[in-house]
N, C-alpha and C positions, 0 to 999 in steps of 0.2 A: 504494500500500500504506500504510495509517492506521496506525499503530502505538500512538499516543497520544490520549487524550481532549483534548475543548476547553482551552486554556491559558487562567489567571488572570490579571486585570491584575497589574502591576509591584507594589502595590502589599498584592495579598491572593498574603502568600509560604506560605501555609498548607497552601494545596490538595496533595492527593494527586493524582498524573496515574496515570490509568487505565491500565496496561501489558496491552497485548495478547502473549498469549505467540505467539514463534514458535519455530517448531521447525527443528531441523538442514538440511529440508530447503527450508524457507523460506529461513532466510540463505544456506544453497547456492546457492538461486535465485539470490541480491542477487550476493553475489560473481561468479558467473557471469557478470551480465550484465555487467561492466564489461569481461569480454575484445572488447568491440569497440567501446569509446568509446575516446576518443582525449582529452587534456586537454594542455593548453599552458601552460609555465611561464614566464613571463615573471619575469627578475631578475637577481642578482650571482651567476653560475657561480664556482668556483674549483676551484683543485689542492689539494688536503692531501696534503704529501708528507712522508713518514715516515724518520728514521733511525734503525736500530737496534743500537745495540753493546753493548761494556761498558768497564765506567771500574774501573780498579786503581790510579792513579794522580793527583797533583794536576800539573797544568800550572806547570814553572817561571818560566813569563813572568807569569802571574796565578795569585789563589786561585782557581782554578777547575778542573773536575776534565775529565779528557782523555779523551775517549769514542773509542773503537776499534771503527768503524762496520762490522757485520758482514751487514748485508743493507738496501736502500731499497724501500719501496713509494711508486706514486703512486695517487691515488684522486680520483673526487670529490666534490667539495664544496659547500658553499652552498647554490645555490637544486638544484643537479646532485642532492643528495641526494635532493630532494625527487620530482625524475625518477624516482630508484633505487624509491623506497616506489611510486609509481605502476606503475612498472612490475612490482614483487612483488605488486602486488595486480591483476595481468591484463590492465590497460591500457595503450593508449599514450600516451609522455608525449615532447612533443615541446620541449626548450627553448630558447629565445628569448634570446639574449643577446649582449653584447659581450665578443670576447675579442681579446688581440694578436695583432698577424701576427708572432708570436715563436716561437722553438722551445718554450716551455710552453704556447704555442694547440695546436702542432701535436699534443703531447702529448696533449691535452686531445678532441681528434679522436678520435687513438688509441682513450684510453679509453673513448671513446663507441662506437666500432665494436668495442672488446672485449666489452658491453655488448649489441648490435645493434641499438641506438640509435640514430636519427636524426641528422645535425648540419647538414637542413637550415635549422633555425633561427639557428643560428651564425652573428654577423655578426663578419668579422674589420676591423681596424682598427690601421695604424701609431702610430698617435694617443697609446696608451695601452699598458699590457702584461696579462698576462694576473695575473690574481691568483695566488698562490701563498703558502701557508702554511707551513712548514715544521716538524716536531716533532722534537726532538732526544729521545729515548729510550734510557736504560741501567739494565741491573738494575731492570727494573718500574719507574721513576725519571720521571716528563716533567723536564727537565733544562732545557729551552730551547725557545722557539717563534721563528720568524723570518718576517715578514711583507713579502711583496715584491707591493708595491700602489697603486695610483691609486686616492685615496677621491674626490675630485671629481666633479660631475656631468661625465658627457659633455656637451660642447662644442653647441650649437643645430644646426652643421652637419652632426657627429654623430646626435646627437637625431634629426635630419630624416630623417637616412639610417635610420636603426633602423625609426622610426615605420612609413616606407616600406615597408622592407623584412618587420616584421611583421604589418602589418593587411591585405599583400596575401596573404600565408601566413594567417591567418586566412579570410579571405575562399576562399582555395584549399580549405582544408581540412574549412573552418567546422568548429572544435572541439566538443567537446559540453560544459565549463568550461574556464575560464581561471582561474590564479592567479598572482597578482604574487607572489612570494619575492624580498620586498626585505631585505636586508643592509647599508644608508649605504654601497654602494660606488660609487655614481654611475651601476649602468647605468639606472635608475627616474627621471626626471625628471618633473614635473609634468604637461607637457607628453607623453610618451609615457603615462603614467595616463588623462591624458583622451581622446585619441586611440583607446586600446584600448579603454576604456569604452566608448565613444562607436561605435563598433563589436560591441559586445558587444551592446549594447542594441539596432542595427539587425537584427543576429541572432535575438535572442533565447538569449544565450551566457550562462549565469552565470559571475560576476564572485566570485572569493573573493579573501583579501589577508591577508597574514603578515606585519606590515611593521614599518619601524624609526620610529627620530625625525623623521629628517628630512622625509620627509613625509605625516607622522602624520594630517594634517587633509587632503590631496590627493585621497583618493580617496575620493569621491563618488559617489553614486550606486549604489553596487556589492550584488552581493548579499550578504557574508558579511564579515563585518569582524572578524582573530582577533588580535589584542593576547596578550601574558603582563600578569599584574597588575601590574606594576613598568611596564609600558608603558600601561596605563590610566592606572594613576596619575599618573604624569609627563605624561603629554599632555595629564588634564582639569587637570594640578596640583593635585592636592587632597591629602589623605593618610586613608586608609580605612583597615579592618580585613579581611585577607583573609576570615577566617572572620565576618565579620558579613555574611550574605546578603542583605540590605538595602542595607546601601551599596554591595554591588558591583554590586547590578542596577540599584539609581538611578543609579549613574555609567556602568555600559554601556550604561544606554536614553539617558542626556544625550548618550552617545556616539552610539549610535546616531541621534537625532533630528538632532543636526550632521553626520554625514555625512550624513544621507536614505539610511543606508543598510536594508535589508531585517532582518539581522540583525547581533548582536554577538557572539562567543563570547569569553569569558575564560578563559584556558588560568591552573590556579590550586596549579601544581604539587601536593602533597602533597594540597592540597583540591579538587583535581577539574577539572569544568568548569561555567561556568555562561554559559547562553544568554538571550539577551532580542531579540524581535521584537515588530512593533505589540500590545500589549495579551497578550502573550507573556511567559511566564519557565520555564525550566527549570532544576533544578543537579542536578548528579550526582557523589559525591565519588571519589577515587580509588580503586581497588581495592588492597586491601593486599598488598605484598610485596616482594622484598628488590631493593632500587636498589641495582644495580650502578653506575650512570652517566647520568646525565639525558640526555644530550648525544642531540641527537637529534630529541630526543622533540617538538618544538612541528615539525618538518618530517613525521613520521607524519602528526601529527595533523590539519594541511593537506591531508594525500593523500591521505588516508583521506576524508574530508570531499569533497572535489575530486571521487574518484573516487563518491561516494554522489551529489552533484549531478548528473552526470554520467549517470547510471544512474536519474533523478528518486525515485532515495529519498524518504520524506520527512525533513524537517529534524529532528525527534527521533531519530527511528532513527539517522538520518547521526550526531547527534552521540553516542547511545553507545555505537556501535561506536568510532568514533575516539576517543573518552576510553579504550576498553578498549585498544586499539591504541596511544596514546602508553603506559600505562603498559607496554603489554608491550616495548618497545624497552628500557624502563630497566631491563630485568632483564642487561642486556649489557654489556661494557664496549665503550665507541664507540660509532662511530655506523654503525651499519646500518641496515639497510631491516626492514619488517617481515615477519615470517613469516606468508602467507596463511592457513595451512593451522591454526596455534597461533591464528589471531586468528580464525578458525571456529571453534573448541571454544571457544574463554573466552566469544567471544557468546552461542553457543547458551546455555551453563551461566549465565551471564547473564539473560537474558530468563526460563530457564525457574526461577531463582530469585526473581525480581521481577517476576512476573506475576500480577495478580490475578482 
């Protein structure tokens, strides 16, 4: 399905892209299809666990004020969210990660069978503990956050065992994408990027990547490379202007030629998103409306994208539904998954206002 006319070199930002309209029952289609792809998350899972009271008083032992905890949630986290958005949007999402053989592993099980989640990709591990977040909340207040975590890479012998233990689960499964959801928490080492790659490509699996600093330049080869601008920046070290559309597609295509990767997306908060593949450029700015809460929102926009590869959307399409879909999370406080059903009317209303 073509959605868009020939793209312009990097270089001629002028062009108008031809928008083919589709209608409600076109994206119907698209949604549709993704109820029987399957996508696999590979990354740093966690717990966010929530307390919630209220404070009357300040604590005699410090200035600090005594919260009087009246109900906990746990939930998850990290790359786990991005499972949640795959799975609101019809698919299945299977994740891939390290957790401790601790009672917040086991937790972590739990809420995946509350969920009806998978957790045969689950590798457990004494080595390490499970991540866990913690938010101390009173009177609308976040008050405190506590973080119980191993940031280090997992250990080689580790590594080994992941590596193993996911490329045969791939191979079992063969996914229809994969996406790294790296977080600097250690389960991502170099070494398992190249491994899954490198099985990707024996497939014929796309490869997408959400990823942090640490190994910002690792992942080669891939199809879809989604940075936020503050992680462009900092990786090619330069210092750009978000709103100047030239410099950020000269620095996503530099980007993109160093990794050999397919494409680059720049997630560009308030200003949208902008795309660059071979002799490719696309931007598209945010849709205007009232942020509740960003938090979120770059793990929609992953899974929404995921689930479009997935379903061989093509790449324009895929990316302005998921630019429509990250903004609509921030109309939320938290982090939730997205609503299917709100991210079918904002497309259609979409296409059929920007179609010519």
């Amino acid at each position: 399905m073509g959605l868009f006319g020939v793209c312009r070199e990097i270089s001629r930002l002028n062009t108008i892209f031809v928008v083919k309209f589709l209608s409600y029952m076109e994206i119907s289609e698209v949604f549709e299809s993704f109820r029987n792809k399957t996508v696999f998350v590979i990354g740093d899972v966690m717990i966010d666990s929530y307390m919630w009271g209220k404070t009357e008083r300040i604590s005699p032992e410090a200035p600090v004020p005594v919260v009087s905890v009246t109900h906990k949630e746990n939930r998850m986290g990290g790359a786990a969210n991005v499972g949640l958005n795959i799975k609101a949007m019809g698919a299945d999402a299977v994740l891939c990660a390290v957790i401790g053989s601790d009672p917040y592993g086991d937790i972590f099980r739990q809420l995946l069978a509350k969920r009806n989640m998978t957790d045969i990709g689950i590798f457990d591990t004494s080595a390490r503990p499970t991540t866990v977040k913690t938010r101390v909340i009173a009177s609308s207040q976040h008050l405190l956050r506590v973080d119980e975590e191993e940031c280090l890479p997992i250990d080689d012998n580790l590594s080994k065992k992941f590596i193993q233990h996911t490329t045969r689960l791939i191979d079992m499964q063969k996914p229809d994408a994969i996406i790294f959801e790296d977080y600097d928490k250690g389960n991502i080492t170099p070494e398992v990027i190249k491994n899954v790659v490198d099985k990707a490509k024996q497939l014929n699996i796309p490869v997408l990547v959400d990823p942090k600093k640490r190994n910002f330049f690792d992942y080669n080869e891939v199809t879809l490379f989604k940075p936020n601008f503050k992680e462009l920046a900092e990786g090619m070290k330069i210092s750009i202007n978000k709103s100047d559309t030239n410099q950020v597609a000269e620095a996503s295509n530099a980007l993109r030629k160093k990794l050999n990767a397919d494409y680059v997306l720049v997630t560009l908060s308030e200003a949208g998103v902008l795309l660059v593949g071979e002799n490719q450029m696309f931007s598209m700015p945010a849709q205007k409306r009232e942020i509740a809460d960003v938090s979120g929102a770059g793990d929609t926009v992953i899974s929404v994208l995921a689930c479009c590869f997935a379903a061989n959307v093509d790449i324009l399409t895929s990316t302005v539904i998921a630019n429509i879909a990250g903004g609509l999370v921030c109309e939320n406080v938290g982090v939730v998954p997205i609503n299917k059903e709100q991210l079918l009317d904002e497309a259609t209303r979409y296409f059929k206002a920007n179609s010519l």
